[in-house]
C-alpha positions as CSV (number, residue, x, y, z in Angstrom):
1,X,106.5,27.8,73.9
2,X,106.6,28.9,70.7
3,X,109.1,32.0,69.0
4,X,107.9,34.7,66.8
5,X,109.9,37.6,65.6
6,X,109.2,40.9,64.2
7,X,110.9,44.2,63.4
8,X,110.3,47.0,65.6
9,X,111.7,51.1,65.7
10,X,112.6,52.6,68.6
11,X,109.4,54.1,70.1
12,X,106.9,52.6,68.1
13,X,103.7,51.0,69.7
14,X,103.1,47.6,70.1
15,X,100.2,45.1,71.8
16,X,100.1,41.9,71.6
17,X,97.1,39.5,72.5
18,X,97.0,36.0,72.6
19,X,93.6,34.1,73.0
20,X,92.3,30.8,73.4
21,X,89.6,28.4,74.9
22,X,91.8,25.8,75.7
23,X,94.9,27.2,76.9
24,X,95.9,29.7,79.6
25,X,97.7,32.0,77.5
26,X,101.3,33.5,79.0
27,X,103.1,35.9,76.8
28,X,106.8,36.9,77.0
29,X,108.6,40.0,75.1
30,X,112.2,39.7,74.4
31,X,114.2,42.8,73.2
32,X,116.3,42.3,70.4
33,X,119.4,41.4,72.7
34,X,117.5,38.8,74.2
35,X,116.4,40.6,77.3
36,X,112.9,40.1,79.2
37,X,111.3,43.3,78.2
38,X,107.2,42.5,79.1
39,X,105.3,39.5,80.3
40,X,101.6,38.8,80.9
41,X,99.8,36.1,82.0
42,X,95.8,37.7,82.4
43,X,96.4,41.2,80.9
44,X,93.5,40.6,78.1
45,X,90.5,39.7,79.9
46,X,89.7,36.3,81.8
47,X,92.5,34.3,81.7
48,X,93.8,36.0,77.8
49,X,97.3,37.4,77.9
50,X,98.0,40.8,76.5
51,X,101.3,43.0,76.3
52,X,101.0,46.8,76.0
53,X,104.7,48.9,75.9
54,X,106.6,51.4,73.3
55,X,110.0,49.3,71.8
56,X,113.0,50.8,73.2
57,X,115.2,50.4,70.5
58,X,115.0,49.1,66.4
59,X,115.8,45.4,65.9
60,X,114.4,41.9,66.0
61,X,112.1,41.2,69.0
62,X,110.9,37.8,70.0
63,X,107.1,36.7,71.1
64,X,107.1,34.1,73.0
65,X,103.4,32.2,73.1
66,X,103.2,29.8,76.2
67,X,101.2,28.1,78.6
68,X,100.8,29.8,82.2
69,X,100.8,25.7,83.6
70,X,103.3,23.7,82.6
71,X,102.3,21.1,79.8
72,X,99.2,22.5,78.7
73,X,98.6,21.7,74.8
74,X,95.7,24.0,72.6
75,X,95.0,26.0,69.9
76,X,95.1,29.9,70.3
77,X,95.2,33.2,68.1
78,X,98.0,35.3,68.5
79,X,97.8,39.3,67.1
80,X,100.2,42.0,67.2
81,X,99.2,45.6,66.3
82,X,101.6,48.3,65.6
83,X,101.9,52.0,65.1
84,X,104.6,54.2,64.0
85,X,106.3,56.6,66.1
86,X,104.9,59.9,65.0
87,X,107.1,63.4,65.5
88,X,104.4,66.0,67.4
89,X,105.2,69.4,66.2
């Protein structure tokens, strides 16, 4: 696999997609105290991997981008799109 981090607020919304032609793409979401928080293996279409979830608390979370079989090799994209946590009055 390989790690990516980012910062993330309590309550803010996240998805993550990873892609690719070559690959089947198997994502993994680890909380900031290292905890499995979300994991997809088909989630974004064909055999695409996409996580959808609100953070439960601030700190450094951890993308992991694998394979779904074990030694596949390939290119693929890799996007995470975030929104704040907005106060409704």
């Amino acid at each position: 696999f390989n790690a990516y981090t980012f910062e993330g607020k309590a309550g803010q919304q996240i998805e993550i997609d990873m892609t690719s032609s070559e690959i089947d793409p198997y994502l993994i979401l680890l909380a900031p105290d290292g905890q499995d928080l979300a994991h997809d293996d088909d989630g974004g279409g064909g055999s695409n991997a996409r996580v959808t979830t609100a953070l439960p608390a601030d700190g450094t979370y951890t993308v992991l981008a694998n394979t779904y079989r074990a030694g596949e090799t390939g290119h693929y994209n890799l996007r995470l799109s975030m929104k704040s946590s907005q106060l409704q009055r």
